[in-house]
N, C-alpha and C positions, 0 to 999 in steps of 0.2 A: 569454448566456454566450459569451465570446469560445473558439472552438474551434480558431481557427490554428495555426500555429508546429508545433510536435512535441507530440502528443495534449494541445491544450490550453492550452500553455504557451511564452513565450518563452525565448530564448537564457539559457544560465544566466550568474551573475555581474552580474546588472542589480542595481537600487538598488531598497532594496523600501521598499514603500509599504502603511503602516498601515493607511488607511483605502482601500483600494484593496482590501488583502485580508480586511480584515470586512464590506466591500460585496459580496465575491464571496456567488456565488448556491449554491457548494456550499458554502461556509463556514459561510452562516447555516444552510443546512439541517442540516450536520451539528450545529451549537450548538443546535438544536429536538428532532434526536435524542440528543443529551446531558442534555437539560431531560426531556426525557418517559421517558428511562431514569429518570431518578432519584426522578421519581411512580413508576415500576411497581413496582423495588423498595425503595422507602421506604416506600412507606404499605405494603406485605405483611409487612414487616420488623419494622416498628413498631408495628401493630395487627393482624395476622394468624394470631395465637397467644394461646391463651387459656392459663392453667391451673386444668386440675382439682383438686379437692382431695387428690388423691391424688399431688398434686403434678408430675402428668403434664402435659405440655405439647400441643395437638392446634392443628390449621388451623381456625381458622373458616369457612371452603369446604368444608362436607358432611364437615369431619374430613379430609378426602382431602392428607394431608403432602406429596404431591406434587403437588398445584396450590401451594402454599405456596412450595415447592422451588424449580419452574420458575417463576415470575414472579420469583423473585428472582433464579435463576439470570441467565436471557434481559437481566433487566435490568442487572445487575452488567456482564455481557459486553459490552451494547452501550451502555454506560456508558465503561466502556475504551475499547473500540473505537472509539469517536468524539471521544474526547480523540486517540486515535493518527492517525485518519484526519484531524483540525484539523492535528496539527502534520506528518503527510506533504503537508498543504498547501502547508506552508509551505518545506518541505524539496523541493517538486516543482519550483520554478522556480530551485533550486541544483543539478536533477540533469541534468549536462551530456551522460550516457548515453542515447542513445533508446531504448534494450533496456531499462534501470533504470526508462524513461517507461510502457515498452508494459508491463513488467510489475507495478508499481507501478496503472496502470488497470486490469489484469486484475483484479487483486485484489481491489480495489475494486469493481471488480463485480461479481465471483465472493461477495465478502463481505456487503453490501450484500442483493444478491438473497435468500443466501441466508438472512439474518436478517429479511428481510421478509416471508418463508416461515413464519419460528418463530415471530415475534407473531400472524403469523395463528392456527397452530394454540393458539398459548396465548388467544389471546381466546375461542377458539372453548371451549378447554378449560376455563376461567376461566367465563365466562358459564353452560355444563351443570351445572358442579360450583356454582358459587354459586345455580344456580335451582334444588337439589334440598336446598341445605343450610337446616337452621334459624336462626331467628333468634336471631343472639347475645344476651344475658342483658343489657336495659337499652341493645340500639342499638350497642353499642360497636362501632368495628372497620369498621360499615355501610359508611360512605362512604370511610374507606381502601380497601376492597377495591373497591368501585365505580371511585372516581378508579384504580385499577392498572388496572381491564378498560377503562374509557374510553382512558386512554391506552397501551393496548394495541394496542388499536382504529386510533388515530392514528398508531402508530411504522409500521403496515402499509406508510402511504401516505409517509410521511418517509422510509423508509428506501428504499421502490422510488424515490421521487423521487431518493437518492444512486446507486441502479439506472441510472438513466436519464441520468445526467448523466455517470456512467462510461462509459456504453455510446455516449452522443453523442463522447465522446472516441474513446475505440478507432474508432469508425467515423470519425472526423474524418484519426486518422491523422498522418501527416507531410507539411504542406505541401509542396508541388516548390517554390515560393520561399524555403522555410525554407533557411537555409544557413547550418551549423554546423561550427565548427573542431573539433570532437571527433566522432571513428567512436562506432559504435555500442559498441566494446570499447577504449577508449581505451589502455591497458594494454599489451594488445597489438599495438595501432599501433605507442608504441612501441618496443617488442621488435624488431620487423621494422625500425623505423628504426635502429636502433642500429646495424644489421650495413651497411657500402657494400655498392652494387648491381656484381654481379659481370657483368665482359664474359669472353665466349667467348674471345676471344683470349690471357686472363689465362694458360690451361693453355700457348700456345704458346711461353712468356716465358722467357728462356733462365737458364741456372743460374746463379747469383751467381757472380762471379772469375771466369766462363767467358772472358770476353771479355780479362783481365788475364794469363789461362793461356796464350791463345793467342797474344798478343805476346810471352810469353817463351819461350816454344817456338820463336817466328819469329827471334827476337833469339840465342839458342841456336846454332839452325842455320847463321844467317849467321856467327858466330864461329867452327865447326868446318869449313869453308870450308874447301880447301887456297888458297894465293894462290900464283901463276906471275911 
């Protein structure tokens, strides 16, 4: 993974390259955690609810609606989430801010970490409740609810992997060779440039027509003159 330039990334306004950027190594990971969201909650979604005859709907997970819930929930999210973190990929080497860069990676790892936190506890959660539940009526639902805690299981380690590739950035930093025609606040660069730079001597600048007044005052004088 090329970690150069400004966290990661070269100069903005370069020419982008296709295949360039679905060889990138966070790219694919994040398209793995996009894949294995959509097993967690697709098969709980789709075979994870029975109903009873009483027309009640309940979890095939020990009846517990809230293992149901959260594997859907966790999975919707980081479903999202990694469609948006694909296309801040893409938008990362048009941001010509280093502040937008440094925080843009926080994020990313702030977010990342902390979803590879949630799969854990939902496997963990997921695995207790499906080994105390019965078996549904003729198999159904089995192996949907399996494949979600398998890749439960998986997103653990894809998503610390997005962990870690953020964290190699922020730690990478801004190259001292990196040299960029944009400040970190471009905006208000600038603002400050708009205004010329003011000399000390500005205040000592004499009053307009000063200089106009005082020849005809001089010219005045020499007319009221008596002459001999």
């Amino acid at each position: 993974m090329d970690i150069g330039g400004a966290y990661g990334g070269g100069k903005a306004g370069g020419a982008f390259d296709l295949i360039a950027f679905v060889q990138r190594p966070t790219v694919i990971l994040r398209a793995v955690c996009w894949l294995f969201a959509i097993i967690v909650f697709g098969c709980v979604s789709s075979e994870g609810w029975r109903e009873e005859a009483n027309g009640k709907e309940y979890c095939i997970i020990n009846r517990d609606g809230n293992a149901c819930n959260y594997a859907v929930g966790i999975g919707v999210i980081a479903f999202l989430a990694s469609m948006g973190f694909i296309a801040g990929e893409y938008l990362f080497e048009q941001m010509s801010s280093v502040k937008t860069r440094k925080h843009y990676v926080l994020a990313d790892l702030g977010f990342s970490a902390f979803w590879s936190f949630l799969f854990f506890i939902g496997f963990c959660y997921l695995t207790n409740q499906w080994g105390k539940a019965d078996d549904p009526p003729n198999g159904e639902g089995v192996n949907n609810v399996q494949a979600s805690i398998v890749f439960s299981f998986f997103s653990i380690f894809t998503w610390a992997g997005c962990a870690y590739f953020a964290f190699l950035r922020f730690k990478a930093g801004v190259d001292p060779s990196f040299s960029s025609t944009y400040e970190s606040d471009p905006s208000a660069a600038q603002q400050y440039s708009a205004y010329p730079a003011s000399n000390d001597n500005d205040q000592f600048q004499e009053a307009p027509f000063s200089g106009q007044q005082q020849q005809q005052q001089q010219q005045s004088s020499d007319y009221s003159q008596p002459t001999y």
